[in-house]
C-alpha positions in Angstrom: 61.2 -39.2 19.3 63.7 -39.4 21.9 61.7 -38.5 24.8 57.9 -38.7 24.8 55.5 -41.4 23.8 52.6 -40.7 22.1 53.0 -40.2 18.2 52.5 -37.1 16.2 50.0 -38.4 14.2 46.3 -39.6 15.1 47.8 -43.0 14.3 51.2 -43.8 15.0 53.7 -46.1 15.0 56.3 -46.2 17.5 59.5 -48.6 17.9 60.1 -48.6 21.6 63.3 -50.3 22.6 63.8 -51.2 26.3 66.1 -52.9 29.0 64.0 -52.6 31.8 60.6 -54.6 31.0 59.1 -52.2 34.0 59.5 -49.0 32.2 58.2 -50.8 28.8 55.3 -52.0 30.8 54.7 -48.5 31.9 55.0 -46.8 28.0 52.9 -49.6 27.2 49.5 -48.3 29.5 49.9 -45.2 28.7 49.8 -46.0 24.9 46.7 -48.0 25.2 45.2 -45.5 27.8 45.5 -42.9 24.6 43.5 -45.6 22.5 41.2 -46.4 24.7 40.3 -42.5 25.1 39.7 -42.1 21.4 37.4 -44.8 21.3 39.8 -47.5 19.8 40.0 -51.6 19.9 43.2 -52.8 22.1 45.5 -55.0 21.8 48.5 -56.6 23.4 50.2 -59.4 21.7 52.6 -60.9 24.4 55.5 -63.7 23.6 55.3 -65.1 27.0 51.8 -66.3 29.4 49.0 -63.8 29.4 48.4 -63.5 33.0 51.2 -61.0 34.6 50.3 -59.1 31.6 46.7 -58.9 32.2 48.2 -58.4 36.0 50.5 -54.9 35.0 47.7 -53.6 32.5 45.3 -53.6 35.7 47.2 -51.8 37.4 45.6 -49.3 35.4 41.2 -49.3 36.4 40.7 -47.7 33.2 42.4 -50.2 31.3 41.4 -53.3 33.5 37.6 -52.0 33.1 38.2 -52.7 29.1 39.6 -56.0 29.8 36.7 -57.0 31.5 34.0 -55.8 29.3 36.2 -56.9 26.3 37.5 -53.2 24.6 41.1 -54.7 25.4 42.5 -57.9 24.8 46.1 -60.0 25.4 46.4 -61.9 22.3 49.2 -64.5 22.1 51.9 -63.8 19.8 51.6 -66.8 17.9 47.7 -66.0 17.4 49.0 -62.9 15.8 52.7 -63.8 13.5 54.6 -67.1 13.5 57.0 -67.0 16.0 60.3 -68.6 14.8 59.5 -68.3 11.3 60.3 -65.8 8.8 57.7 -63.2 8.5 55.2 -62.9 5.1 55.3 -59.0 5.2 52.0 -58.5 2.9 50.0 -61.6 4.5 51.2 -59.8 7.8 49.5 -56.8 6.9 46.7 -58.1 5.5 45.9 -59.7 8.5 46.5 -56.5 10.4 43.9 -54.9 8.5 41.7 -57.6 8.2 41.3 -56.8 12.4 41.0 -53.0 12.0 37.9 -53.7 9.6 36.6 -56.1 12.0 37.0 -53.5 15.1 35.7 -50.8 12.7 32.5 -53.2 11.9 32.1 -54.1 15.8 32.0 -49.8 16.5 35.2 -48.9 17.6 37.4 -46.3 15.6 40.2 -48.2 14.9 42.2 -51.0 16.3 45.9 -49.8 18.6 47.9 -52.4 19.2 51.7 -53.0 21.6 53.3 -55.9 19.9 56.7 -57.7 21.8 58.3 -58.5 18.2 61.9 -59.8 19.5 61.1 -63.0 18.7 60.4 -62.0 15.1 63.9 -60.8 14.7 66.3 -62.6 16.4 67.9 -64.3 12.7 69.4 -62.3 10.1 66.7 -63.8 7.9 64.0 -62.8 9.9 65.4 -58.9 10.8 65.5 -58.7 7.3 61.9 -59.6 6.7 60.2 -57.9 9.6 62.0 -54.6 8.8 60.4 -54.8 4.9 57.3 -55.9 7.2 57.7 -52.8 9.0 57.5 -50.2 6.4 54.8 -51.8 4.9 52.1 -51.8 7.9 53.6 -48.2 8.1 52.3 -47.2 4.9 49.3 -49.1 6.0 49.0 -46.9 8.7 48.6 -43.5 6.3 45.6 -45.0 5.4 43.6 -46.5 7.9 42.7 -46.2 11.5 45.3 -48.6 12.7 48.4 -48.2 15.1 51.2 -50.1 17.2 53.7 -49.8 19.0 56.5 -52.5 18.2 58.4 -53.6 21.8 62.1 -54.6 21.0 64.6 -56.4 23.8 67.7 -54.3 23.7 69.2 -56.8 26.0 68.4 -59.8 23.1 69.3 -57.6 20.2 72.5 -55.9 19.3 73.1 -52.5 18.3 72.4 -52.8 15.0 69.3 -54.5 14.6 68.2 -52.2 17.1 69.1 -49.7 14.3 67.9 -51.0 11.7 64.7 -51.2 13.3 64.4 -48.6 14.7 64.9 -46.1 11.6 62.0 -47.3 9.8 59.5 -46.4 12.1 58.7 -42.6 12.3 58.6 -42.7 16.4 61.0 -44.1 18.4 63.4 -43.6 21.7 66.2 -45.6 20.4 69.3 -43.7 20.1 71.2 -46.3 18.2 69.2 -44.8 15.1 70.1 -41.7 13.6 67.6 -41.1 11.1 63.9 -41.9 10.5 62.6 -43.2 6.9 58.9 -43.3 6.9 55.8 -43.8 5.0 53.5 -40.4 4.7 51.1 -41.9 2.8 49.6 -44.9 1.3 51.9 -44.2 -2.2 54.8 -46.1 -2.6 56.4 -42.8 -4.5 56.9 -40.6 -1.3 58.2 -41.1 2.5 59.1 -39.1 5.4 62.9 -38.6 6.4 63.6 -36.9 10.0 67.2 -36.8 12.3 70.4 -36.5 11.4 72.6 -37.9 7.8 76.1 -38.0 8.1 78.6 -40.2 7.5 78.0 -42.3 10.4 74.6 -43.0 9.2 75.4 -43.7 5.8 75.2 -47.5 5.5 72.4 -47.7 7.8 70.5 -45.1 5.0 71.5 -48.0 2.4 69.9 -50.7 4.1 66.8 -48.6 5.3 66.2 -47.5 1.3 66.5 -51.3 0.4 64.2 -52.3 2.5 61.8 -49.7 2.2 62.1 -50.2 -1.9 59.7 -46.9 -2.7 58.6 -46.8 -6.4 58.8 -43.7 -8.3 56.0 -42.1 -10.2 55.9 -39.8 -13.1 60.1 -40.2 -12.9 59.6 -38.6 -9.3 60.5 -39.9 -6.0 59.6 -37.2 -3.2 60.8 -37.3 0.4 59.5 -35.0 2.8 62.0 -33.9 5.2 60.6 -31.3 8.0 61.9 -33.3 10.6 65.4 -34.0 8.9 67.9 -31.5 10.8 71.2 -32.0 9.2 71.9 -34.1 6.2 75.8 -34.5 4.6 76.6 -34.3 0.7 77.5 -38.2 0.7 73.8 -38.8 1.6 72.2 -36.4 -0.9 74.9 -38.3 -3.7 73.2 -41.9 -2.1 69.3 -40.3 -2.3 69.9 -39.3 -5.4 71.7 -42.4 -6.9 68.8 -44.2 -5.4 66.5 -42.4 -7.6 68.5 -42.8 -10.7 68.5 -46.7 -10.1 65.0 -46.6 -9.9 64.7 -44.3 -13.3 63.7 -40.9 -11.2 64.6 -37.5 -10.1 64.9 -37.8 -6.0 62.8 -34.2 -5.0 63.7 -33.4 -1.2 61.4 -31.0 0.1 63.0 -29.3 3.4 61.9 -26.1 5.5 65.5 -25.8 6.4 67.6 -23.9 3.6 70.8 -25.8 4.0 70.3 -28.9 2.0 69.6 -26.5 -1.1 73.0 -24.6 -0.6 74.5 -28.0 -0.6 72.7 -29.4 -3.7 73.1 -25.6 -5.2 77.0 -26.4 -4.5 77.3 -29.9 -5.8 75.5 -29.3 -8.8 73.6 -32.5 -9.2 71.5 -33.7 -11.8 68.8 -35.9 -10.7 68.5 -34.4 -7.5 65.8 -31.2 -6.7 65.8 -29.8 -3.1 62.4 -27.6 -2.7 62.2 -25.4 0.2 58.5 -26.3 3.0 56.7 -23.9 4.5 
């Protein structure tokens, strides 16, 4: 998503990278607004004091009426992760759902949530954790009414932790990111893969495959690609070696009927290309 907002999906989860707090402030109402009009809990976790945001969200009398009777809520970050510290990627999303139970028990149909992360990425240590963090609460996601959208400082961050951000979230307006890996369902055997693979994404793809460590099952690992407009031969060679590391055949299952010529071409074992309708 290079353009839009909202995500595809009932719940989403978007990676919004900005350089003008205004115009993040503005994609933030409107992705509460679509929360609040499906009947969902809201919050915003915020790094800094909660008043000018309680002052920009009321801007908005739909979303200042839920402030004051208590639908919406600005949390402070630190009530919400340890700023400063390395993130604990399962605890995180533990917690995460512990909330979405807890809006779910109090009547509400899930629980949407705009999180200012830079803070929780600013070491390598930490980028590293909070990106494993972040396909993990996306696979969370799949399952359970729950949904953010993750607020990253270009101006703080540098082009490639922007990237590698960015590409494991299956929304997002970042253009430093080439490709998306995502979960599309709770199972750790399968994930989404949208953009554009060629050589200049191709290190990027390692890291993002690392990170997102999927597990085979039955010696399959399936990614579903309907979003994936062009992918190279080194990057089928790296999905595929992936697989083989992991002791699995890597099945790409495309609507488009080019990645089959390719793998048709190259002849790879360990590698099946299925054509979607």
């Amino acid at each position: 998503m290079t353009s839009g907002l909202l995500p595809s999906a009932p719940y989403g989860h978007v990676c919004w990278v900005y350089d003008d707090r205004a115009g993040f402030d503005r994609q933030a109402r409107a992705f509460l607004a679509a929360g609040l009009s499906a009947g969902e809990r809201l919050w915003y976790v915020t790094t800094g004091r909660p008043e000018p945001v309680l002052a920009q969200l009321s801007t908005a009398p739909a979303l200042r009426d839920a402030l004051a009777c208590g639908m919406a809520e600005v949390v402070p970050l630190d009530a919400t992760y340890r700023a400063g510290t390395v993130v604990d990627g399962p605890a995180q999303v533990r917690a995460y759902a512990a909330a979405t139970d807890a809006a779910l028990a109090a009547g509400y149909r899930g629980l949407r949530v705009v999180a200012e992360a830079t803070p929780l990425v600013r070491s390598p240590a930490q980028l590293d954790a909070f990106t494993r963090y972040e396909h993990q609460v996306d696979r969370y996601m799949r399952a359970r009414p729950f949904s953010a959208m993750c607020g990253y400082d270009r101006r703080e961050l540098d082009s490639r932790a922007v990237a590698e951000l960015a590409c494991l979230h299956p929304e997002t307006n970042a253009t430093e990111a080439p490709f998306q890996l995502y979960a599309c369902e709770p199972a750790d055997d399968r994930a989404g893969l949208a953009g554009e693979l060629d050589r200049s994404g191709h290190e990027l793809l390692g890291t993002a495959l690392e990170r997102a460590d999927l597990r085979p099952l039955d010696g399959r690992l399936v990614l579903e690609a309907p979003r994936l407009r062009f992918i190279d031969h080194r990057a089928l060679l790296m999905l595929r070696d992936y697989a083989r590391r992991r002791g699995a055949t890597l099945v790409l299952r495309s609507p488009h009927a080019g990645p089959a010529r390719l793998a048709a071409l190259l002849n790879l074992s360990g590698l099946q290309v299925e054509l979607a309708r």
